[in-house]
Every structure is written in C-alpha cells, then in structure tokens.
PyMOL Python script that loads the backbone (N, CA, C, O; Angstrom):
from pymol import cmd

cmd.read_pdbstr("""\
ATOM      1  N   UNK A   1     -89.476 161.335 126.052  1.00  0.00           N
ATOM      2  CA  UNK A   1     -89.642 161.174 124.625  1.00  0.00           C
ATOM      3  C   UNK A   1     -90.068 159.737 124.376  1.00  0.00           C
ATOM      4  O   UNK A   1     -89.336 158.844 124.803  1.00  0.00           O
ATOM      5  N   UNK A   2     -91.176 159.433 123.729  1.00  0.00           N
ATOM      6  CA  UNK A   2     -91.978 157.821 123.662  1.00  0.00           C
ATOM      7  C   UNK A   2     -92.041 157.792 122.173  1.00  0.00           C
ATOM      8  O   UNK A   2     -91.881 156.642 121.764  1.00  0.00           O
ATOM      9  N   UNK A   3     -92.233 158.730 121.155  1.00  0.00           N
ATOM     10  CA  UNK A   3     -92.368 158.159 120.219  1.00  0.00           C
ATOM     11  C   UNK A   3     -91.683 159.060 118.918  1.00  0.00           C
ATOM     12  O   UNK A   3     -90.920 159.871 119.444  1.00  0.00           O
ATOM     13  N   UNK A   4     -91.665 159.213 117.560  1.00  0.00           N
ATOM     14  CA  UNK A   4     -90.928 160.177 116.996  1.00  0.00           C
ATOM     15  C   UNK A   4     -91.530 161.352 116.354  1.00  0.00           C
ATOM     16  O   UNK A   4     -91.062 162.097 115.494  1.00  0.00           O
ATOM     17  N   UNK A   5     -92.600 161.362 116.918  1.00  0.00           N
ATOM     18  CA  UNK A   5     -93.203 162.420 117.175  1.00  0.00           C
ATOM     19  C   UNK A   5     -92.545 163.525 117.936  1.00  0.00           C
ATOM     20  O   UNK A   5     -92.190 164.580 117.411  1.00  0.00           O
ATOM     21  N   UNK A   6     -92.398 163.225 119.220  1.00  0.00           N
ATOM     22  CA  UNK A   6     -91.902 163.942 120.032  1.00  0.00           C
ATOM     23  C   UNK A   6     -90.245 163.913 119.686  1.00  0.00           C
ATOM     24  O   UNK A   6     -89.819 165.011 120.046  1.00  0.00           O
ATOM     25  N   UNK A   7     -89.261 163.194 119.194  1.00  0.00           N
ATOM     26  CA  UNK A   7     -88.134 162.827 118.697  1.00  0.00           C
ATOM     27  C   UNK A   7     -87.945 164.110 117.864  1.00  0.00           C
ATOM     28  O   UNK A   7     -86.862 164.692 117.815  1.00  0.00           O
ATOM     29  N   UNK A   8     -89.125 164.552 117.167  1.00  0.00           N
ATOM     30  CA  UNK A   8     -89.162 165.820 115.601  1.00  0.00           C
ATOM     31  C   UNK A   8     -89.370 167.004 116.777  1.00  0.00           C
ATOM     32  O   UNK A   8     -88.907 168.092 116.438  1.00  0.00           O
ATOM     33  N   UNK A   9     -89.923 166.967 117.955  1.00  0.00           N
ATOM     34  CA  UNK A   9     -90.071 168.136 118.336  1.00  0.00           C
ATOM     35  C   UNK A   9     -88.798 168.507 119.096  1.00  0.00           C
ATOM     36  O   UNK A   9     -88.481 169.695 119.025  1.00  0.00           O
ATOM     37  N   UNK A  10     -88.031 167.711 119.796  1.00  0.00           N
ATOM     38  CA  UNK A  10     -86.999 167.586 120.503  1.00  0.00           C
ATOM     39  C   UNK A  10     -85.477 168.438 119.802  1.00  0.00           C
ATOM     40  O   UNK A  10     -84.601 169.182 120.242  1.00  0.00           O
ATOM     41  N   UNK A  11     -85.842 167.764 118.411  1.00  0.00           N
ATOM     42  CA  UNK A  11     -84.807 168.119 117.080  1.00  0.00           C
ATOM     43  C   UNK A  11     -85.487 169.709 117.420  1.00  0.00           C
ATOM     44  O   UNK A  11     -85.263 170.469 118.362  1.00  0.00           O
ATOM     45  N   UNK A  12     -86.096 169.802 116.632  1.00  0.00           N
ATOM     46  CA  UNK A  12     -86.041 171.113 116.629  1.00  0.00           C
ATOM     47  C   UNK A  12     -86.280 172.250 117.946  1.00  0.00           C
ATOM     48  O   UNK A  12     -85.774 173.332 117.650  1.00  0.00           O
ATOM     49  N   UNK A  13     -86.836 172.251 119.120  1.00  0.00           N
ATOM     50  CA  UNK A  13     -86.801 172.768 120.168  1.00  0.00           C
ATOM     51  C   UNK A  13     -84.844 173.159 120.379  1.00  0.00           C
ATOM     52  O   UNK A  13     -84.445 174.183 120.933  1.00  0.00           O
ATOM     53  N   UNK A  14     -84.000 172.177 119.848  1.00  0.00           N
ATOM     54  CA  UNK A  14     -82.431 172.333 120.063  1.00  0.00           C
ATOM     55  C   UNK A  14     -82.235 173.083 118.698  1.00  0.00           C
ATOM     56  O   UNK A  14     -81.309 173.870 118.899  1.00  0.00           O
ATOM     57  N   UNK A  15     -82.649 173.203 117.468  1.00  0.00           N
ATOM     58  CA  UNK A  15     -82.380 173.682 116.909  1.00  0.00           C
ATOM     59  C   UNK A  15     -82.921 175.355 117.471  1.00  0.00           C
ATOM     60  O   UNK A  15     -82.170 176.330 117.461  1.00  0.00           O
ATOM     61  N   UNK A  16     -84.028 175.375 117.827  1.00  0.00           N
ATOM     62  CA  UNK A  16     -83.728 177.131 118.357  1.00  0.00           C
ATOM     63  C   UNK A  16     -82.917 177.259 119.550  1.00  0.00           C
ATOM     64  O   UNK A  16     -82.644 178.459 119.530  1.00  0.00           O
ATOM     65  N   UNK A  17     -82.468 176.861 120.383  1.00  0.00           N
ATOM     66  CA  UNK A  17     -81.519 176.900 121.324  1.00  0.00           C
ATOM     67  C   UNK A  17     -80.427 177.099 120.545  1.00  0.00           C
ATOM     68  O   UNK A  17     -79.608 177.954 120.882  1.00  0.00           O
ATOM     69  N   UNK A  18     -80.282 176.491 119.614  1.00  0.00           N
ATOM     70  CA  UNK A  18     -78.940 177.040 119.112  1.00  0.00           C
ATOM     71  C   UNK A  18     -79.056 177.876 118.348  1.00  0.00           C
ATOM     72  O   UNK A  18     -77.992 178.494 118.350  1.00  0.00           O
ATOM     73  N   UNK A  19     -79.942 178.435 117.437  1.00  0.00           N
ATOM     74  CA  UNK A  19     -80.040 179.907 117.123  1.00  0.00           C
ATOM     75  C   UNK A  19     -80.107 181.036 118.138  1.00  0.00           C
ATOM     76  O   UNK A  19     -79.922 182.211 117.823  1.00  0.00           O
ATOM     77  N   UNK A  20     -80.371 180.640 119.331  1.00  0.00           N
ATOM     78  CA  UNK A  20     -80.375 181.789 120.348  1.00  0.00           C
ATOM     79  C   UNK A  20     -79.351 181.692 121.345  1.00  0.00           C
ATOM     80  O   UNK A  20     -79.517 182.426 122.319  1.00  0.00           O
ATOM     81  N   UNK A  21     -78.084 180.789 121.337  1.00  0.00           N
ATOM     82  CA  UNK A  21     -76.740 180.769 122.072  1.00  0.00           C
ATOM     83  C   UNK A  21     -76.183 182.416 121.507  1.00  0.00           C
ATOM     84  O   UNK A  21     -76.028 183.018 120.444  1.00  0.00           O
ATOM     85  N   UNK A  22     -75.980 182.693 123.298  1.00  0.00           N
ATOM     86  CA  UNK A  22     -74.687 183.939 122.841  1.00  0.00           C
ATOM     87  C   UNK A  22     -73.966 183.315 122.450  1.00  0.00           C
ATOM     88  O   UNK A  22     -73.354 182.434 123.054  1.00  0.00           O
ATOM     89  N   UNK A  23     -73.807 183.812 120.668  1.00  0.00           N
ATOM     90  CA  UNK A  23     -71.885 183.435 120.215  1.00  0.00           C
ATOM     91  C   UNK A  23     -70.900 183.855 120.966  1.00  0.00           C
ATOM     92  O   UNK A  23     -69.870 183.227 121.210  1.00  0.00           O
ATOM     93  N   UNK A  24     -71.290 185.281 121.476  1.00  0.00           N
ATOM     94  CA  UNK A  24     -69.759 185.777 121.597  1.00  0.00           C
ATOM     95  C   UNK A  24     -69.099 185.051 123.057  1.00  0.00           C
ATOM     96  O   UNK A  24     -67.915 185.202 123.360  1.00  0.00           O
ATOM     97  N   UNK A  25     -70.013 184.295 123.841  1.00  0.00           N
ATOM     98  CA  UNK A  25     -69.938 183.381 124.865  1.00  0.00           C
ATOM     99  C   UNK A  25     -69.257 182.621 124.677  1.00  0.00           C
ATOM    100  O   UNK A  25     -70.004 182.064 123.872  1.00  0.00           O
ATOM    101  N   UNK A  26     -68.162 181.824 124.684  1.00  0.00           N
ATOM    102  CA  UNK A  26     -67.169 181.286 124.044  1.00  0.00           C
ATOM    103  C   UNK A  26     -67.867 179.739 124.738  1.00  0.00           C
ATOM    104  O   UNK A  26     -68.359 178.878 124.010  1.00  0.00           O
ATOM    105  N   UNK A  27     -67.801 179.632 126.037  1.00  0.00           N
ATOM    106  CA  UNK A  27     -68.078 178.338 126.830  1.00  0.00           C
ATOM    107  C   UNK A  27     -69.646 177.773 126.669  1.00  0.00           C
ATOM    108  O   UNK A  27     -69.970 176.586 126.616  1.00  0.00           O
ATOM    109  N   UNK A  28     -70.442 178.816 126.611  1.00  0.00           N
ATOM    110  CA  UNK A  28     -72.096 178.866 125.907  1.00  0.00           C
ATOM    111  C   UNK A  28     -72.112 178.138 125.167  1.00  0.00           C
ATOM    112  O   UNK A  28     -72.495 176.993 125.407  1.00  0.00           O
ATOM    113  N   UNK A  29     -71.655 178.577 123.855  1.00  0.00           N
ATOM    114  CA  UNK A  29     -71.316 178.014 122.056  1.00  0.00           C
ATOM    115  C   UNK A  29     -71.082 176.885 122.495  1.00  0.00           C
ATOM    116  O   UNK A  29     -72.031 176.102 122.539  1.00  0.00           O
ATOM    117  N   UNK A  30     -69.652 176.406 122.994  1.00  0.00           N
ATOM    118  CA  UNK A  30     -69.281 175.326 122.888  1.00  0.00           C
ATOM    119  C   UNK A  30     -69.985 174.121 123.416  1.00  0.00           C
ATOM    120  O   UNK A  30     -69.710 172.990 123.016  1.00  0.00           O
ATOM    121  N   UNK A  31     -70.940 174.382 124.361  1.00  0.00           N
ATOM    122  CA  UNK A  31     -71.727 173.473 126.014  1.00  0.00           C
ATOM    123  C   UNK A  31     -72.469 173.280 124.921  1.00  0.00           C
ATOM    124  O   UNK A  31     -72.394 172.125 124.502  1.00  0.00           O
ATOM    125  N   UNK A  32     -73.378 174.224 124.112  1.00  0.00           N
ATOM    126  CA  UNK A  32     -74.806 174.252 122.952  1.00  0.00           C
ATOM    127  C   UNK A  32     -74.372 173.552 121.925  1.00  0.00           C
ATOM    128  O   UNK A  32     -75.080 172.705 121.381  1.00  0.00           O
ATOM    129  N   UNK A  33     -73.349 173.786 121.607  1.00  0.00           N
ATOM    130  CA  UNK A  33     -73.002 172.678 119.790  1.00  0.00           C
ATOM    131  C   UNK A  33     -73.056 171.114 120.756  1.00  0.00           C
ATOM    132  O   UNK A  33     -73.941 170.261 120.689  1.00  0.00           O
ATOM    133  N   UNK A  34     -71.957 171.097 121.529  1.00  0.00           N
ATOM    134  CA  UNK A  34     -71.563 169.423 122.068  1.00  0.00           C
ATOM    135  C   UNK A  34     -72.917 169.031 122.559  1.00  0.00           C
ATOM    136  O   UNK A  34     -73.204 167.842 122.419  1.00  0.00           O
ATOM    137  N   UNK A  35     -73.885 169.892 123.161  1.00  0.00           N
ATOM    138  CA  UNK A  35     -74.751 169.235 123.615  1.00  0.00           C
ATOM    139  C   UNK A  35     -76.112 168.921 122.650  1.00  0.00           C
ATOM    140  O   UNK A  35     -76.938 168.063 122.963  1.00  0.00           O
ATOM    141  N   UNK A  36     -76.241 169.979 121.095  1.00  0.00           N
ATOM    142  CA  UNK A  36     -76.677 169.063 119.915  1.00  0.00           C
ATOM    143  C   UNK A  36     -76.098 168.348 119.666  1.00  0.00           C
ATOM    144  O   UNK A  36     -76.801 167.370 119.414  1.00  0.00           O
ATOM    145  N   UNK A  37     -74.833 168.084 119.513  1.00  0.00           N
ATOM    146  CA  UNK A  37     -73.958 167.025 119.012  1.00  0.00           C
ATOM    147  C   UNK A  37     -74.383 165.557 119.530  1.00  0.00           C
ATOM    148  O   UNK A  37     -74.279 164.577 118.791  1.00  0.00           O
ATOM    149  N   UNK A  38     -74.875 165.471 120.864  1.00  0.00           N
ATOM    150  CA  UNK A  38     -74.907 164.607 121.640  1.00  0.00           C
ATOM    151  C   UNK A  38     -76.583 164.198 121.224  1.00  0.00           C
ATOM    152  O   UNK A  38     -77.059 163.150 120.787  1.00  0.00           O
ATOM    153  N   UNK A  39     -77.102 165.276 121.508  1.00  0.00           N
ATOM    154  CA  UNK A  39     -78.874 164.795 121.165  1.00  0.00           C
ATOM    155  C   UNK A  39     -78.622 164.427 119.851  1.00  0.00           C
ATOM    156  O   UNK A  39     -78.926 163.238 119.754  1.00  0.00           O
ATOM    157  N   UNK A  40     -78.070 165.013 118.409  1.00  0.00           N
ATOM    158  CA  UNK A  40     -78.048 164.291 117.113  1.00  0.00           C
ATOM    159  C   UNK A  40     -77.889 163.031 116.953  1.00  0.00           C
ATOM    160  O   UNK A  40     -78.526 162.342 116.157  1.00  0.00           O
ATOM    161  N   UNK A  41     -76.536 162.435 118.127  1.00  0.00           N
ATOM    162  CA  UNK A  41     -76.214 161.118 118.045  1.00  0.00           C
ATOM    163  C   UNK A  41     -77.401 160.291 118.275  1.00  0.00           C
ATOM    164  O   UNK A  41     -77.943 159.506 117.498  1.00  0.00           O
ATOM    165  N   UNK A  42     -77.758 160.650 119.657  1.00  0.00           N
ATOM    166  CA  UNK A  42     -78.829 159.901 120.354  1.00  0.00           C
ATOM    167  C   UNK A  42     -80.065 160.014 118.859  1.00  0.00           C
ATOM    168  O   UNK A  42     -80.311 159.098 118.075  1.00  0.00           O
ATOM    169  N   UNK A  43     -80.502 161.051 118.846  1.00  0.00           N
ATOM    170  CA  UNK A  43     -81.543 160.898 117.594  1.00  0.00           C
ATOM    171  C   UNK A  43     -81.700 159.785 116.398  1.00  0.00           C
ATOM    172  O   UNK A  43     -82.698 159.221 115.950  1.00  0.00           O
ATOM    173  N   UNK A  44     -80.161 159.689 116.027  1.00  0.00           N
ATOM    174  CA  UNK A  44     -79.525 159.162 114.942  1.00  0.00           C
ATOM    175  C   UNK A  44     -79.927 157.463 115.280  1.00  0.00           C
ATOM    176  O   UNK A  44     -80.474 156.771 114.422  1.00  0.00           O
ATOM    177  N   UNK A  45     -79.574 156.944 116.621  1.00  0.00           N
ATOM    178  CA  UNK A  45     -79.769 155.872 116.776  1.00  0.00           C
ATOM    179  C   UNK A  45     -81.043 155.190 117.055  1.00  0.00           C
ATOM    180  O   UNK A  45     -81.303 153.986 117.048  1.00  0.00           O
ATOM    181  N   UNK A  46     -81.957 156.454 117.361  1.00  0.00           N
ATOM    182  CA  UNK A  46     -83.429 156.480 117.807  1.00  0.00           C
ATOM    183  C   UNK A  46     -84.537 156.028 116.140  1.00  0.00           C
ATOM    184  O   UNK A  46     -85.325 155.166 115.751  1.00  0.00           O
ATOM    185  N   UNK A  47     -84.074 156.918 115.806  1.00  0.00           N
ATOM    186  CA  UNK A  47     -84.130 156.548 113.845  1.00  0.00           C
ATOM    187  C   UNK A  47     -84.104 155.434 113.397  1.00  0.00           C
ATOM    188  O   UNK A  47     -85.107 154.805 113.059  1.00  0.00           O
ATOM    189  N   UNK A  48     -82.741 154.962 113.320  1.00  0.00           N
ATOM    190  CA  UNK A  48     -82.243 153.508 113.230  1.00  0.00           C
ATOM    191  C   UNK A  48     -82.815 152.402 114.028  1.00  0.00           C
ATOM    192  O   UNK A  48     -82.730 151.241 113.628  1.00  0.00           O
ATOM    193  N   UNK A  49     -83.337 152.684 115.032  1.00  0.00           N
ATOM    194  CA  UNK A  49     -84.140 151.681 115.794  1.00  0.00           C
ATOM    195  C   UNK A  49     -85.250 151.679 115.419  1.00  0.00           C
ATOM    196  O   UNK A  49     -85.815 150.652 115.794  1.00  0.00           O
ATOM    197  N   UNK A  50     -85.933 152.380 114.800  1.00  0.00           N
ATOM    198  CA  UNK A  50     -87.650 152.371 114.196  1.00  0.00           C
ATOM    199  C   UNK A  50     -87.421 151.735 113.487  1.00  0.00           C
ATOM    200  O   UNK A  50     -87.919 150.609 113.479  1.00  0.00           O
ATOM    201  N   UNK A  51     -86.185 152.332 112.147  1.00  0.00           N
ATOM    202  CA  UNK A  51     -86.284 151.939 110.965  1.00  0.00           C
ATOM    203  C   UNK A  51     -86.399 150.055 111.259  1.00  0.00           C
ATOM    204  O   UNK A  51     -87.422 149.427 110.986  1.00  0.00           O
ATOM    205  N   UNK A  52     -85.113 149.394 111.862  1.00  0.00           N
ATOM    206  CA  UNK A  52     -85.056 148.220 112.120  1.00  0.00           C
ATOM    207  C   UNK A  52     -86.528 147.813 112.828  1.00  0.00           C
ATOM    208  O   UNK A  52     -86.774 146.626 113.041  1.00  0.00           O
ATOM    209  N   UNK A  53     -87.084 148.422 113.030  1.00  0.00           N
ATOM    210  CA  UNK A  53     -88.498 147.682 113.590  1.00  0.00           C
ATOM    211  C   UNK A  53     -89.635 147.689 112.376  1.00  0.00           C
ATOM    212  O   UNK A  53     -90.492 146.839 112.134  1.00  0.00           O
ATOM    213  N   UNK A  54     -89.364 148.877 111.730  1.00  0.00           N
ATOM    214  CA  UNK A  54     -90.457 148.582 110.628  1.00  0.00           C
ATOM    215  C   UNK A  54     -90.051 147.707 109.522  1.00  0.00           C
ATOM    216  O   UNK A  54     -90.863 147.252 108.717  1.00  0.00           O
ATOM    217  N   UNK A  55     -88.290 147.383 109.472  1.00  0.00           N
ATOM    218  CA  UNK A  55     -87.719 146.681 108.190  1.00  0.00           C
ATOM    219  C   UNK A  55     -88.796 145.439 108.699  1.00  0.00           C
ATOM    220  O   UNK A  55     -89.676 145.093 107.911  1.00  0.00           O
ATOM    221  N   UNK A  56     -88.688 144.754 110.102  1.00  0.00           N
ATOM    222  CA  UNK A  56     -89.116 143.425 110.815  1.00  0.00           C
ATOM    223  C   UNK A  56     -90.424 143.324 110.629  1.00  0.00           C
ATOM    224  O   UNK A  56     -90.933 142.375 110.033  1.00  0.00           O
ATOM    225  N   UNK A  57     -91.175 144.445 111.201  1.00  0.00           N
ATOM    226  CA  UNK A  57     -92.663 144.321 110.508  1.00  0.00           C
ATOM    227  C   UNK A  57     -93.020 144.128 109.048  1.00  0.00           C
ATOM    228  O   UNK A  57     -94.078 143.621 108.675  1.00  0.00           O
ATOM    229  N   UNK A  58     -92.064 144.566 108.253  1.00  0.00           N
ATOM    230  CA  UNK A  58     -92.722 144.143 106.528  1.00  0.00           C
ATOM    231  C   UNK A  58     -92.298 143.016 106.748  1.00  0.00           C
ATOM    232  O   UNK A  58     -93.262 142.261 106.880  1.00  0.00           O
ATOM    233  N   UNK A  59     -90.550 142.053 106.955  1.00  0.00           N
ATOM    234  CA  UNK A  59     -90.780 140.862 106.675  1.00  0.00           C
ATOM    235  C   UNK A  59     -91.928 140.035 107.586  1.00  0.00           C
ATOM    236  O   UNK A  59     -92.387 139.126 106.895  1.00  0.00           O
ATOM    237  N   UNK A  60     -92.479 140.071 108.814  1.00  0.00           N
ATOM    238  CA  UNK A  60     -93.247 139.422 109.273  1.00  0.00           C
ATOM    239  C   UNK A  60     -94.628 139.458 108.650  1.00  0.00           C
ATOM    240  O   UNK A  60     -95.487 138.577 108.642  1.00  0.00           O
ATOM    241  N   UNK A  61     -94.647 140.784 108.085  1.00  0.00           N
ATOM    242  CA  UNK A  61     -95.902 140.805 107.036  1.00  0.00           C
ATOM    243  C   UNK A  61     -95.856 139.374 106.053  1.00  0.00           C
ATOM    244  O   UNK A  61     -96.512 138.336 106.147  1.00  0.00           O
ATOM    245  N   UNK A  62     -94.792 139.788 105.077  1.00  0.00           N
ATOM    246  CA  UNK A  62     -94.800 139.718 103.827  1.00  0.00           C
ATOM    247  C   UNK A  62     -94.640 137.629 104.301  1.00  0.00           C
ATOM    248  O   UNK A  62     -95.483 136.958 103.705  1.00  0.00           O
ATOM    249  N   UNK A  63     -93.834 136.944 105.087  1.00  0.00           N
ATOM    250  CA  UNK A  63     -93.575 135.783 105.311  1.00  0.00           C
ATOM    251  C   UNK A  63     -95.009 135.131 106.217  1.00  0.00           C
ATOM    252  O   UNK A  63     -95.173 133.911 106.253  1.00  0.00           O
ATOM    253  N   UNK A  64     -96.104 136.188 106.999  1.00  0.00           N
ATOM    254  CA  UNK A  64     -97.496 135.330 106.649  1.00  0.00           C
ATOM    255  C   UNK A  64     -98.035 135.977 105.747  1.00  0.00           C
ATOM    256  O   UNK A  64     -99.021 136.180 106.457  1.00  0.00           O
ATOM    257  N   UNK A  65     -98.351 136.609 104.611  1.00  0.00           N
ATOM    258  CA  UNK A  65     -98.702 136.567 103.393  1.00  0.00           C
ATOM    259  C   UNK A  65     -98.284 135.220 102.335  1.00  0.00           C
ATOM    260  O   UNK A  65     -98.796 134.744 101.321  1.00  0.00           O
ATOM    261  N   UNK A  66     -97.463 135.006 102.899  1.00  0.00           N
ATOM    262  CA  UNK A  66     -96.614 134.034 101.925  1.00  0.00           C
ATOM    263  C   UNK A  66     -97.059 132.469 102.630  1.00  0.00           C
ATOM    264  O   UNK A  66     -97.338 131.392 102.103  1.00  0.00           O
ATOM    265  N   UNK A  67     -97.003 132.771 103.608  1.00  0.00           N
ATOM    266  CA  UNK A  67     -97.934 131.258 104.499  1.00  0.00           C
ATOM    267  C   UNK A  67     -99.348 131.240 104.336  1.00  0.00           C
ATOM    268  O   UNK A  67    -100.093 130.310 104.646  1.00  0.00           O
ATOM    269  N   UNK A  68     -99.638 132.231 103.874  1.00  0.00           N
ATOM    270  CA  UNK A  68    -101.559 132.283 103.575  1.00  0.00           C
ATOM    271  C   UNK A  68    -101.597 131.612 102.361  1.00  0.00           C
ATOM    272  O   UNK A  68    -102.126 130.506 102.257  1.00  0.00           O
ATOM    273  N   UNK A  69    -100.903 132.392 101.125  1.00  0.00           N
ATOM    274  CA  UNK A  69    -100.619 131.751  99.952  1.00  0.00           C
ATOM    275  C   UNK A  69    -100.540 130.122 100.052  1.00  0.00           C
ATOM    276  O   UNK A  69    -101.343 129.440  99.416  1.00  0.00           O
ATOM    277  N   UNK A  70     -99.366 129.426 101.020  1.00  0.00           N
ATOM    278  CA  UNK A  70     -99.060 128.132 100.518  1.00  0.00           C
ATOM    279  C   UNK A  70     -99.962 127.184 101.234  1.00  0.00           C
ATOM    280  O   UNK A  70     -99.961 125.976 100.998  1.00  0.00           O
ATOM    281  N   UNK A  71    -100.668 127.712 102.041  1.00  0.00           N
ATOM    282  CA  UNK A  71    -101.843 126.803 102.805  1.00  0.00           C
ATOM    283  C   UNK A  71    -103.061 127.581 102.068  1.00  0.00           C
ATOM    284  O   UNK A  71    -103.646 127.973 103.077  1.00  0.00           O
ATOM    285  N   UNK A  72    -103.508 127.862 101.440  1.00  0.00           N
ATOM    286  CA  UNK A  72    -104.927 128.259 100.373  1.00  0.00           C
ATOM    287  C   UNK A  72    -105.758 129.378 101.462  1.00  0.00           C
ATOM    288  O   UNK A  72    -106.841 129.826 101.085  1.00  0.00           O
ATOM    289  N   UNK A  73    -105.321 129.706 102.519  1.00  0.00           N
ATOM    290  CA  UNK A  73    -105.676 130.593 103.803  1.00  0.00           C
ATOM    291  C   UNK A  73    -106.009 131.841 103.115  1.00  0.00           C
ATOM    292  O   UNK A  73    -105.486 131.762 102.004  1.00  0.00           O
ATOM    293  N   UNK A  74    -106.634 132.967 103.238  1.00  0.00           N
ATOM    294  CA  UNK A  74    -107.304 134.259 102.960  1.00  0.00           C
ATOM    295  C   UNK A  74    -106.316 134.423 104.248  1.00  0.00           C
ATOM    296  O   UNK A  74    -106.319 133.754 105.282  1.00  0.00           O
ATOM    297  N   UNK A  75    -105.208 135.851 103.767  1.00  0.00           N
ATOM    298  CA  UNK A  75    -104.896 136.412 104.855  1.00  0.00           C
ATOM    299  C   UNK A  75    -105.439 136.935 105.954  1.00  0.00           C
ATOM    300  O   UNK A  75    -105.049 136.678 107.093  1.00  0.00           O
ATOM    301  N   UNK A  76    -106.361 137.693 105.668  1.00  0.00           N
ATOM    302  CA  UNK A  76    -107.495 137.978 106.618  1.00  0.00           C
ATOM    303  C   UNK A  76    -107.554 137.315 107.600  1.00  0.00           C
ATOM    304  O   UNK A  76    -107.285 137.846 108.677  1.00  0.00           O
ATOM    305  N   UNK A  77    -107.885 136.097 107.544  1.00  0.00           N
ATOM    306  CA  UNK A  77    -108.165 134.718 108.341  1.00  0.00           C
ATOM    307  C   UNK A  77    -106.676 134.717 109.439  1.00  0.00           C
ATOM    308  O   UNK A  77    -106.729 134.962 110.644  1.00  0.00           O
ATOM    309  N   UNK A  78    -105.733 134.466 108.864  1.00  0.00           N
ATOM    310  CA  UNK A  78    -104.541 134.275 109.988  1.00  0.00           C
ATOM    311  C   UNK A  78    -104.858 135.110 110.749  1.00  0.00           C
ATOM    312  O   UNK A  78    -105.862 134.603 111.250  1.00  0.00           O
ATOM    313  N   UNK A  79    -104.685 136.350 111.359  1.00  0.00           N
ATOM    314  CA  UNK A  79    -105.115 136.565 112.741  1.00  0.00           C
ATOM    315  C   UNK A  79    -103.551 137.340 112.963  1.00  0.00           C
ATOM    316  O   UNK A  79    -102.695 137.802 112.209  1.00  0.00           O
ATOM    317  N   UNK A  80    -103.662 137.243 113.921  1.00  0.00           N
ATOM    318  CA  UNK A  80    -102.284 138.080 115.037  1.00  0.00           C
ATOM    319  C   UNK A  80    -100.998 137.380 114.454  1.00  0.00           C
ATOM    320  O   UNK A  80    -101.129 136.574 113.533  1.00  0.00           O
ATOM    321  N   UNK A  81     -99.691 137.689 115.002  1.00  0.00           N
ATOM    322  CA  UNK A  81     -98.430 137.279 114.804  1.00  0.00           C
ATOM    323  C   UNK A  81     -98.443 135.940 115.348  1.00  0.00           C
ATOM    324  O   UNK A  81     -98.044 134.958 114.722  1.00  0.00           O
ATOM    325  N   UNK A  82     -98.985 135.910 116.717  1.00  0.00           N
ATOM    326  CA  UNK A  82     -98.766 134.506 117.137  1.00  0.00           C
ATOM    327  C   UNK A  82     -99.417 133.531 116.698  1.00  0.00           C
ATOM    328  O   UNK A  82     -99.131 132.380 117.027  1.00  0.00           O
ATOM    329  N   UNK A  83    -100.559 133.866 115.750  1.00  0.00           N
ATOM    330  CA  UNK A  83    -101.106 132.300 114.974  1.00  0.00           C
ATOM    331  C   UNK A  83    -100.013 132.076 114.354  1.00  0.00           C
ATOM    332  O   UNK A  83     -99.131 132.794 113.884  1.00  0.00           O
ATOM    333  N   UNK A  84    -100.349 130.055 114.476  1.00  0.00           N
ATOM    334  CA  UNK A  84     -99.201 129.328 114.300  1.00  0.00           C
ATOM    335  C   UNK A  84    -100.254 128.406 113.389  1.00  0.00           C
ATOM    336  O   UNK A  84    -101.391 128.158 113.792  1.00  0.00           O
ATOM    337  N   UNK A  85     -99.617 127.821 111.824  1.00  0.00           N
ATOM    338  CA  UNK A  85    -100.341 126.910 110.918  1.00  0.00           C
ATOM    339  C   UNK A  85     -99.181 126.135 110.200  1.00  0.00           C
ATOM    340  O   UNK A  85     -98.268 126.442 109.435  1.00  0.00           O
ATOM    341  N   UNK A  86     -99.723 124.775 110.911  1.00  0.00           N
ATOM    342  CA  UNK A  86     -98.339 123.804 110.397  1.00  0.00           C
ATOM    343  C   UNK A  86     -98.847 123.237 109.127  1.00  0.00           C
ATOM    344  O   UNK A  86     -99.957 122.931 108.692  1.00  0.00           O
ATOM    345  N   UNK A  87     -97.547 123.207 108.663  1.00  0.00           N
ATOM    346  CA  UNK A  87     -97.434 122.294 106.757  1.00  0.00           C
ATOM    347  C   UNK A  87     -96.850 121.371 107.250  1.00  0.00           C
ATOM    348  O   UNK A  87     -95.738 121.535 107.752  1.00  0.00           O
ATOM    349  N   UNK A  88     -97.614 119.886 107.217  1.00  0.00           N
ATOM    350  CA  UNK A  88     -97.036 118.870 107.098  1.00  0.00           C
ATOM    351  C   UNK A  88     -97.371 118.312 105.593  1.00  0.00           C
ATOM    352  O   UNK A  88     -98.429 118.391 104.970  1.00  0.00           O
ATOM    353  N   UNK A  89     -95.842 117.591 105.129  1.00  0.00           N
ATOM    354  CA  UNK A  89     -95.701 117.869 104.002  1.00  0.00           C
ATOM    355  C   UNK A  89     -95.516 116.150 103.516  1.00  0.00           C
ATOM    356  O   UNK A  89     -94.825 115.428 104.235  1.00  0.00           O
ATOM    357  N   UNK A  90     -96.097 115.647 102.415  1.00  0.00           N
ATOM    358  CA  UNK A  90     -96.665 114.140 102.702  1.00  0.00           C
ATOM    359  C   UNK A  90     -95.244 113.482 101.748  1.00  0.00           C
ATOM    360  O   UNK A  90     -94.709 113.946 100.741  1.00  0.00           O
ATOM    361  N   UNK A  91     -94.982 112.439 102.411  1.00  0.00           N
ATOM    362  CA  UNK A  91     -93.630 112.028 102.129  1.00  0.00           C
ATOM    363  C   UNK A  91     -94.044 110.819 100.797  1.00  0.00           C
ATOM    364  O   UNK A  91     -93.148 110.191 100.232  1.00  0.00           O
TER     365      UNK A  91
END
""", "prot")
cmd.dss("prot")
cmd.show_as("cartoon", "prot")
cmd.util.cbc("prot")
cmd.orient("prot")
C-alpha cells in the first residue's frame, strides 16, 4: 500500500470480507472483526499522517507567499522549497 488510493481500496476489499465471514463460525467472526479492527487502526493513523503532511504543505505554501510579498518577489519567481532569500534589515 504506497498511497491512499490504494489505502480506499484496502478499506473496502475488508469491508467485503466481512460481509462474507461465516457468522455462525464463532472463531471466523471473531479473527475477521479483530483483524478490521486492526487494519481500521492502522488506516486511522495512515489518514492522520497525510493529513499532517498536507497541514505542512499549506503552511510552507502560505510562509513563501508571504516572503514573496515582503521582498516585492512574484511568487512564481521563488522556485522550489529550498530557495533561500535573505532580508537584511537596515539598522
């Protein structure tokens, strides 16, 4: 699983596994719930880790937007994450 693409197919591929557990299987049921239980968790944190990567990408957006602004720069112009543009600031 690489991306959450495949994360949405994963979810649901377990969701028909568990529509098709013999209930009346007592040890079945139980192996099939704990073992969604377990992929939900994992999912859950898989989620939460994008989310925290895209929260980081808007602020890295939005803080060189905001460095384009205070140096008169056309965002455009800055370039990649690693351009670096110093404010020296006249005393």
């Amino acid at each position: 699983m690489s991306n959450l693409l495949d994360l949405n197919d994963r979810i649901f591929r377990e969701l028909d596994r568990l529509e098709n557990v013999d209930m009346e299987d007592e040890d079945a049921r139980n192996a099939e719930i704990e073992r969604a239980r377990v992929i939900g968790t994992m999912c859950g944190h898989a989620i939460d880790n994008a989310n925290t990567i895209m929260r980081a990408a808007r602020m890295q957006s939005a803080t060189m937007d905001d460095l384009a602004v205070q140096v008169g720069v056309p965002r455009m112009l800055i370039g990649e994450a690693e351009t670096r543009i110093s404010i020296e600031e006249d005393e």
